[in-house]
N, C-alpha and C positions, 0 to 999 in steps of 0.2 A: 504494500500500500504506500503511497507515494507520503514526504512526510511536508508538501505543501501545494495546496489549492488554490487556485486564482478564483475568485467568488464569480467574477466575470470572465467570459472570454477573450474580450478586446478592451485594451486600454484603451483610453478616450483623451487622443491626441490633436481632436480638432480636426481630424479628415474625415470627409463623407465615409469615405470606407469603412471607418473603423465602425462609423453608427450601423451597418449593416451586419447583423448576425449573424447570414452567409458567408461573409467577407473573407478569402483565404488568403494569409499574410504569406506566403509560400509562393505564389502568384503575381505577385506586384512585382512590375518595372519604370523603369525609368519614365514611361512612359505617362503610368498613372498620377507622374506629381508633374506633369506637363499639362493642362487643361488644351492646348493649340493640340499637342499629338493624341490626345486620350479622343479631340473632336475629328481627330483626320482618320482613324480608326489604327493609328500604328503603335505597333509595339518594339520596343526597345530589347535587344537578345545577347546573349552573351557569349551563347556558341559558337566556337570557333576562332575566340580571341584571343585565347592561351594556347600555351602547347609545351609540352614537357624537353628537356635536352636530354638525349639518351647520354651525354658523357657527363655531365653534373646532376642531373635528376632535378637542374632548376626549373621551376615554369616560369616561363617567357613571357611576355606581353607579342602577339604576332609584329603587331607594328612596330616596337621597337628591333626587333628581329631583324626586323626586312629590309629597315633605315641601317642597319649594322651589316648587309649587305647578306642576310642568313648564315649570320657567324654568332656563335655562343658569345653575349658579352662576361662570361663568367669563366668557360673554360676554350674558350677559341674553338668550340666542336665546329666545323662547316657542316651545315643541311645540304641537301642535296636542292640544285635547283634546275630548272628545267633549262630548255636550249636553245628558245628566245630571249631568258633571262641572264642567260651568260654569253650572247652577244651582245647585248644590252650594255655589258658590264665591260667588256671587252673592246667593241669597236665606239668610234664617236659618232652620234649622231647624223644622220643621212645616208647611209649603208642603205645598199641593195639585197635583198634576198633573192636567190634564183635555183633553178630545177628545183622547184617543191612542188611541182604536176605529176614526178613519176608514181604510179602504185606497181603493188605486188601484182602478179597473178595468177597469185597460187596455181604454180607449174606443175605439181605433184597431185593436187587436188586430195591433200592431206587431210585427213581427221582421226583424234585421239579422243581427249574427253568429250570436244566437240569441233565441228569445222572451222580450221585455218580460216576460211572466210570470214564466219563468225568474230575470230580472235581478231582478224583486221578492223573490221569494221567497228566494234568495241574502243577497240584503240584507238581509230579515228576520230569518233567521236567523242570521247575521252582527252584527247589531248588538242582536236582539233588539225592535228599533222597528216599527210597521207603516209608518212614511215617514218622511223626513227633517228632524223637527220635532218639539219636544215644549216643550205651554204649560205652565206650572206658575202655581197661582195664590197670594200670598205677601205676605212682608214683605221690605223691604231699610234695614233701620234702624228708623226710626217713621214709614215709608212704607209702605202697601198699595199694592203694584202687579201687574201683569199680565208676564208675560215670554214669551217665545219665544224658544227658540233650537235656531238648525239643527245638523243632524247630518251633517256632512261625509262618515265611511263610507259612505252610505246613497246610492248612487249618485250620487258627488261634491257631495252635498247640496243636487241639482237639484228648482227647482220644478215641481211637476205641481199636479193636482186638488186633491191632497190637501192638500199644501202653503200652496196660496193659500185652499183651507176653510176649515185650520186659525189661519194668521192674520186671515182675517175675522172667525172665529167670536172669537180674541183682539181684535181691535179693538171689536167689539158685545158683548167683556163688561167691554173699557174703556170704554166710552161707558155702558155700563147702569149700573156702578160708578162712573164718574168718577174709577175711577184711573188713574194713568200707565199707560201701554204703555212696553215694553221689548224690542226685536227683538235679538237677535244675532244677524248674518248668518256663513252661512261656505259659501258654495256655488260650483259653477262655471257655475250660470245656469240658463235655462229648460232642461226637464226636455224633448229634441223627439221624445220616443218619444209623446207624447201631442199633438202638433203643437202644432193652434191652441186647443185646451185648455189647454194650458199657458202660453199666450200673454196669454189674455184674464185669467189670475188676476192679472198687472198692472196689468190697469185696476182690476179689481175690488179691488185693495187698496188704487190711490192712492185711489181715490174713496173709500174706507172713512176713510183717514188725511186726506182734506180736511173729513170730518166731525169728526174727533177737535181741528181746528184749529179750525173753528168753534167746538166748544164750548169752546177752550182747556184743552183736556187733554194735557199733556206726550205727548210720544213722542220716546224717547231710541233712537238707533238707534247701537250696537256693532258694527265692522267688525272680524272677526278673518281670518286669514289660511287658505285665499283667499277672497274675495267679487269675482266678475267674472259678466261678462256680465247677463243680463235681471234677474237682483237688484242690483248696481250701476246699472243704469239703468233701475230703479226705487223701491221703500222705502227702499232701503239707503242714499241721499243726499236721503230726504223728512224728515230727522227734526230737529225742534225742534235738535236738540243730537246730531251724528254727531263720537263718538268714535272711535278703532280702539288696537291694540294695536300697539308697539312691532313694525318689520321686516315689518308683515301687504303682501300682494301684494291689491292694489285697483286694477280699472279692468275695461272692456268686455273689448275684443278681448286677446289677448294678444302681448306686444314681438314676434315672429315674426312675426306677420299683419300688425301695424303695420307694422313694417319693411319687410315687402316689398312692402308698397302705398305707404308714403310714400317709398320708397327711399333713409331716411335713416339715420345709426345714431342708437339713443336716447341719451339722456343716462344716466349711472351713477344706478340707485338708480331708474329710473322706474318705475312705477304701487308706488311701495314710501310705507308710512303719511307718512315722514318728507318724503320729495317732495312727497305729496298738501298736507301738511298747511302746507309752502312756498308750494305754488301756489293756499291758499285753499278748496280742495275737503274740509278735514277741520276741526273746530273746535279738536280737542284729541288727543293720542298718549297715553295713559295705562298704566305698567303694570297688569302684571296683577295683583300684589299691591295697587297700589292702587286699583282700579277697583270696590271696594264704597265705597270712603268717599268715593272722589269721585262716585260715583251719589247717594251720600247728602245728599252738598253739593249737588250741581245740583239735585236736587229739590228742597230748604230753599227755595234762591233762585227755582224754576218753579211753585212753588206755593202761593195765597195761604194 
């Protein structure tokens, strides 16, 4: 038995509200002590303004998040963001986007849980993208360069057809231009709903970027978190100059499949940028705030 009783239900604070009996204080928003939005009929909400950091367990305010460029102000964790928002972040304003008309066509006419079509079409609409890439063509300083960068939502920013098209068609209009190429990868690998389709866009892209090394044209390749499987072992560690971002997860297979084939435990922190970058596989960890101006500098220095 509880060992105190409010004689009344609602205290009587001088709100209409409170005089109603019905009244549930659980319910009320901002809205209600506005009499202009209680008459427009809007309500004030709250979901979706917070969000937790998986590396401090702080909650966030989104907006200040976003203004922080989706960087932990507590513990520098980088969010994942998507691949309008890191051109955005990358090039200066007035950039072109170009080849984002290509789709898949699902060549295999694959289905598992349910139809590859299915799965595109979901994603497209989801992300608004027709595949997991978008080139934009641009400035980054008082540099003309070329960019790509992948779209993670977009069926974990796996390569198919489309994919390896699209950065072809970006390396033949770095090679037509003679400016830099610029990949950002963020994928979980070849794309196997489209088998050996999706297999062969790896040849077809190193051979595109041994041209681009002939002619000595930079290609800077950006690992953000995750980049594993058939894009790590391939453009993703072909580039002139492969930087990644701070805590990004880099490598093939993933510590689970390794583990229970080498039957050993890993080391703390493995296939993580900072390890890589240990062991010689990364040239540079860059944040994200400063990963325009050091593009800036590396270009200065890669080109005459």
């Amino acid at each position: 038995m509880s060992w105190f009783k409010r004689p009344t239900p609602n205290i009587d604070s001088g709100s209409e509200s409170n005089l109603d009996p019905n009244f549930d204080s659980d319910s009320l928003t901002d809205a209600d002590n506005d009499p202009d939005a209680a008459r427009a009929g809007n309500q004030v909400r709250t979901e979706g303004l917070w969000t937790k950091c998986p590396g401090c367990r702080t909650i966030l305010f989104k907006a200040e998040l976003e203004a922080n460029l989706n960087v932990c102000p507590k513990c520098a964790h980088h969010f994942k963001i998507n691949a309008l928002q890191r051109i955005d972040l990358l090039l200066d304003p007035g950039y072109t986007l170009v080849d984002g008309n290509l789709r898949s066509t699902d060549p295999l006419n694959f289905t598992d849980i349910k139809p590859y079509k299915s799965r595109l079409a979901a994603a497209q609409k989801q992300t608004g993208l027709n595949d997991a890439i978008l080139t934009a063509l641009g400035s980054i300083g008082h540099h003309k360069v070329v960019l790509s960068s992948m779209e993670y939502a977009f069926i974990g920013g796996s390569m198919g057809a489309v994919v390896g098209e699209t950065i072809a068609r970006a390396i033949d209009r770095s090679l037509a231009s003679k400016q830099p190429l610029i990949i950002v990868s963020a994928s979980g690998g070849a794309r196997m709903m489209e088998g050996v389709v999706s297999l062969m866009q790896l040849a077809k892209i190193a051979s595109g970027l041994a041209q681009l090394d002939e002619k000595k044209i930079p290609y800077i390749c950006l690992l953000t978190d995750p980049t594993t499987g058939g894009i790590t072992a391939s453009f993703a560690m072909l580039g002139d100059l492969n930087i990644a971002e701070p805590g990004a997860l880099i490598g093939f297979a993933g510590p689970r499949v390794i583990e229970q084939t080498i039957r050993q435990k890993l080391p703390e922190g493995f296939q993580r940028s900072e390890f890589l970058l240990e062991h010689g596989f990364l040239d540079a960890i860059v944040p994200r705030a400063e990963l325009k101006q050091y593009l800036i500098r590396a270009l200065d220095f890669m080109q005459p």
